[in-house]
N, C-alpha and C positions, 0 to 999 in steps of 0.2 A: 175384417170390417174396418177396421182404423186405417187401410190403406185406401178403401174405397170412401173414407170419409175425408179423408187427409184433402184427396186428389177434388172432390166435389167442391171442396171447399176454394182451394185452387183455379178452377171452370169457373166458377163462379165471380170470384173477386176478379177473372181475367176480364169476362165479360162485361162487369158492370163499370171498371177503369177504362175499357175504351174508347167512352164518352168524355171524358177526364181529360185526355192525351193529347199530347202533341207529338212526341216520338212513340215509337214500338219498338223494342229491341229483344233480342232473343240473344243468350249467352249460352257458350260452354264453359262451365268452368273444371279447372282443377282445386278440390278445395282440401288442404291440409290440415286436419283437426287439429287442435293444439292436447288434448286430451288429459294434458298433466299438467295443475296449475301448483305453485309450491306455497303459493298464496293462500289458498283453499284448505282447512281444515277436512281431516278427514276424506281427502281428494280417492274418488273409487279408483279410478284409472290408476294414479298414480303406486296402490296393493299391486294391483293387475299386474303392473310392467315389474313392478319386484318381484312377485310370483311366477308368474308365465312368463312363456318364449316370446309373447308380441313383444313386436318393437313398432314404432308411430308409424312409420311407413308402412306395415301394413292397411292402418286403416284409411289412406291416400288413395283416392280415386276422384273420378270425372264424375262431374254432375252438370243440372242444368237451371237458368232462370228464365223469368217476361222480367222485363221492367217498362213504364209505362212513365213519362215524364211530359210535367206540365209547366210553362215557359211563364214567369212572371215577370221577364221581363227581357231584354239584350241577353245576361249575363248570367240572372239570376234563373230555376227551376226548383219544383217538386220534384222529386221521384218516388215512386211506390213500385215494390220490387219484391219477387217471389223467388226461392232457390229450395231445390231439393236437395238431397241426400238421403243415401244412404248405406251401410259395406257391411258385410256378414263375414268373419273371421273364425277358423279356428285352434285352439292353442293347448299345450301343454305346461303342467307344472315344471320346472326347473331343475329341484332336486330330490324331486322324491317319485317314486315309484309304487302301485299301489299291490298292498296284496290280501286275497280273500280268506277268512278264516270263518267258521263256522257261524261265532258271535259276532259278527261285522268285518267292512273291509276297511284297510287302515293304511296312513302314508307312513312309508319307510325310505330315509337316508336314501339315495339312488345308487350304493354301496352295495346293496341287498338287488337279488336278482327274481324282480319281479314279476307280478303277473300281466300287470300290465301299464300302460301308459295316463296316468287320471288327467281331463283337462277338459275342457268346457269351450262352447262356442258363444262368442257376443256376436248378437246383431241389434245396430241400432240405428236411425235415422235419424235426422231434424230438418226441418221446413221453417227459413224464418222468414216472416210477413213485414216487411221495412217500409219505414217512410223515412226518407232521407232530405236536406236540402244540399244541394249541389250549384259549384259556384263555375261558370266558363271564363276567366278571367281576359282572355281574349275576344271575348264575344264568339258568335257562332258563326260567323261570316269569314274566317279567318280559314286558310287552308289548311293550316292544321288545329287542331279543338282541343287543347289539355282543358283539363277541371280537376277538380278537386271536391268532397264531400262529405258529411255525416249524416247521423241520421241514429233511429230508434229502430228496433224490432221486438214484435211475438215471436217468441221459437215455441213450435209443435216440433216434442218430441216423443220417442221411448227407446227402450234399450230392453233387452233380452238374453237371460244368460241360460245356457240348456248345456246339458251331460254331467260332468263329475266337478264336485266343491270340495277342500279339504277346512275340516274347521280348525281355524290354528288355534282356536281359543281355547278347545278341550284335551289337552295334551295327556298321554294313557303314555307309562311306562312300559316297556317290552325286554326283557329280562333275558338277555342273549346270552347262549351259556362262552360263545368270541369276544365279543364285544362290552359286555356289562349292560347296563342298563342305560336303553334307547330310548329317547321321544320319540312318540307317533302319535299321529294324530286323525282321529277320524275321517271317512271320505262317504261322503254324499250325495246319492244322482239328485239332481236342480233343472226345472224348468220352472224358473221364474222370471217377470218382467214389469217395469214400470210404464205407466201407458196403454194397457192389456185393451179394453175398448175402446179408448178415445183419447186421445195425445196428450199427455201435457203438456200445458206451455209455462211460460216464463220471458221477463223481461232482458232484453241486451241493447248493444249499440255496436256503430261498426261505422269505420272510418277508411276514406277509399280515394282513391283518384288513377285518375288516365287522359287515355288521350284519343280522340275521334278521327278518324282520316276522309272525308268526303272521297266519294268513289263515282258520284252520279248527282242526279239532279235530288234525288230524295231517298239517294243511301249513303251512309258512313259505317267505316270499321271500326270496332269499337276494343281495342286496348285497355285491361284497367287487374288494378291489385286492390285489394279486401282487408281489412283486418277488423274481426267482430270476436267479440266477447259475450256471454251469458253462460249462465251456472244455474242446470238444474238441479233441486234436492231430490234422495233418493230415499223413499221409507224404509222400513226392515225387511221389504222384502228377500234383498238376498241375506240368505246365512252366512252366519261368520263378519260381517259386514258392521262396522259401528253404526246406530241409527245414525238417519240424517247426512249421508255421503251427498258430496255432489258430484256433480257430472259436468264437467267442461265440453260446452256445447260450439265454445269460440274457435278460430283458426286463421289461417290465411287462405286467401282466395285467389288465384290468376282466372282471368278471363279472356276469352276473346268473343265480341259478337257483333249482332249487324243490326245497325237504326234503319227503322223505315221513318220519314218526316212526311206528316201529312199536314 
C-alpha cells in the first residue's frame, strides 16, 4: 500500500508542476547513501555495519527523478524535484553462529560449529520532494550551462528489517565443559518496519551543481552531483535497538539527464 501511495503522490505532484515549468528534465541517477553518520547518536546503520557483513556498497544502486524548473529570470530559477529509491539487502552476523536448543536458540562465538547462519534482510527506500534555488552563472544562452544550487526537502521514507536479530543486550552464560564459561546471547525471528502504511517523512537539504550541454533547439544534457542530508528517527520498533535511532537518509548523488525547454 505505501508503494502504491508513495508513487500517487509522485503522479500527482508531476502533473500539477507542469504548469509551473519551464524545463522538464528526467534523470538517472546513481545515488550513494551515506548510511553512517558519526555525528548521529545512536546511528542504527552505523550497529548494522559493526554487526553484519554489509558494507555501503552494498546498498548503492541506480535510481530515478522529474525535475521541473521555473526561470525567474537570465540566471536565476526554481526547481522542484522528485527522486526515488530504493535497495533490498541481505546479510549476516559476523561472529557468531546460531544454535538451537530445546529452551531457545542462542548466538555462539563462530568457534562453535553451528546450526546455522543468523542474519536478517533490510529493505528500505526514501522519495525526497525538493525545492531548491538554482543559480546559471553564465546565463542560459551560453554553450555550455554550469550552475550551481540548494534547496530543502520532505523525505518519505521506511526501512524494514525481516529474519534473525541477536539481542546483545540480554547476555546468558553457557558453561562449556573446553571453554569455561561463554557469552551468548539470545536470537530472535523479526519482521519489523518503520513506515509500515504510509511513509514517514522528515526534513533535509541538499546541495548540488553541474553542467548543461545544449544538443538541439529545446534539449540539453544534463551533468550534475548531489549531496543531501536528513536523518529520520526510528521508535522501538526493532529489538535490541536503543530508543530513538536514526536513520541517515542523506548521500551523494551523480546524474545524468535530459531537459526539454518549452
Amino acid at each position: 500500500m505505501k508503494k502504491h501511495l508513495a508513487l500517487s503522490v509522485i503522479v500527482f505532484l508531476t502533473v500539477a508542476s507542469l504548469a509551473f515549468s519551464n524545463t522538464l528534465t528526467f534523470k538517472i541517477n546513481y545515488f550513494m547513501p551515506r548510511l553512517e553518520n558519526s555525528k548521529l547518536q545512536y546511528d542504527f546503520m552505523r550497529t548494522e555495519f559493526s554487526q553484519m557483513n554489509f558494507t555501503k556498497t552494498n546498498f548503492q544502486d541506480t535510481s530515478f527523478g522529474v525535475y521541473y524548473e521555473y526561470f525567474l529570470d537570465g540566471r536565476f530559477s526554481l526547481v522542484f524535484g522528485i527522486d526515488t529509491f530504493s535497495k533490498s539487502k541481505a546479510g549476516f552476523y559476523k561472529d557468531y553462529v546460531g544454535i538451537n536448543f530445546d529452551d531457545g536458540t542462542f548466538a555462539f562465538p563462530n568457534d562453535y560449529q553451528g546450526d546455522f547462519d543468523p542474519g536478517h534482510t533490510l529493505d528500505f527506500s526514501v522519495t525526497p520532494i525538493q525545492l531548491a534555488f538554482k543559480i546559471a552563472p553564465l546565463g542560459r544562452r551560453a554553450k555550455i550551462i554550469p550552475y550551481v544550487g540548494a534547496g530543502v526537502g520532505l523525505y518519505l521514507w521506511n526501512i524494514r528489517m525481516r529474519g534473525d536479530i541477536i539481542d546483545f543486550s540480554d547476555p546468558w552464560i553457557y558453561d562449556d565443559p573446553d571453554y569455561g564459561e561463554v557469552d551468548i546471547f539470545p536470537i530472535y525471528g523479526v519482521d519489523a518496519r518503520e513506515g509500515e502504511n504510509f511513509p514517514k517523512a522528515t526534513f533535509g537539504y541538499q546541495l548540488f551543481g553541474g553542467v548543461m550541454f545544449p544538443i538541439g533547439n529545446r534539449l540539453t544534457l544534463d551533468a550534475e552531483f548531489k549531496f543531501s542530508h536528513a536523518a529520520g528517527k526510528l521508535k522501538d520498533a526493532f529489538q535490541g535497538f536503543e530508543p530513538n535511532n536514526l536513520f541517515d537518509l542523506g548521500g551523494y548523488q551523480v546524474s545524468i539527464g535530459l531537459n526539454y525547454w518549452f
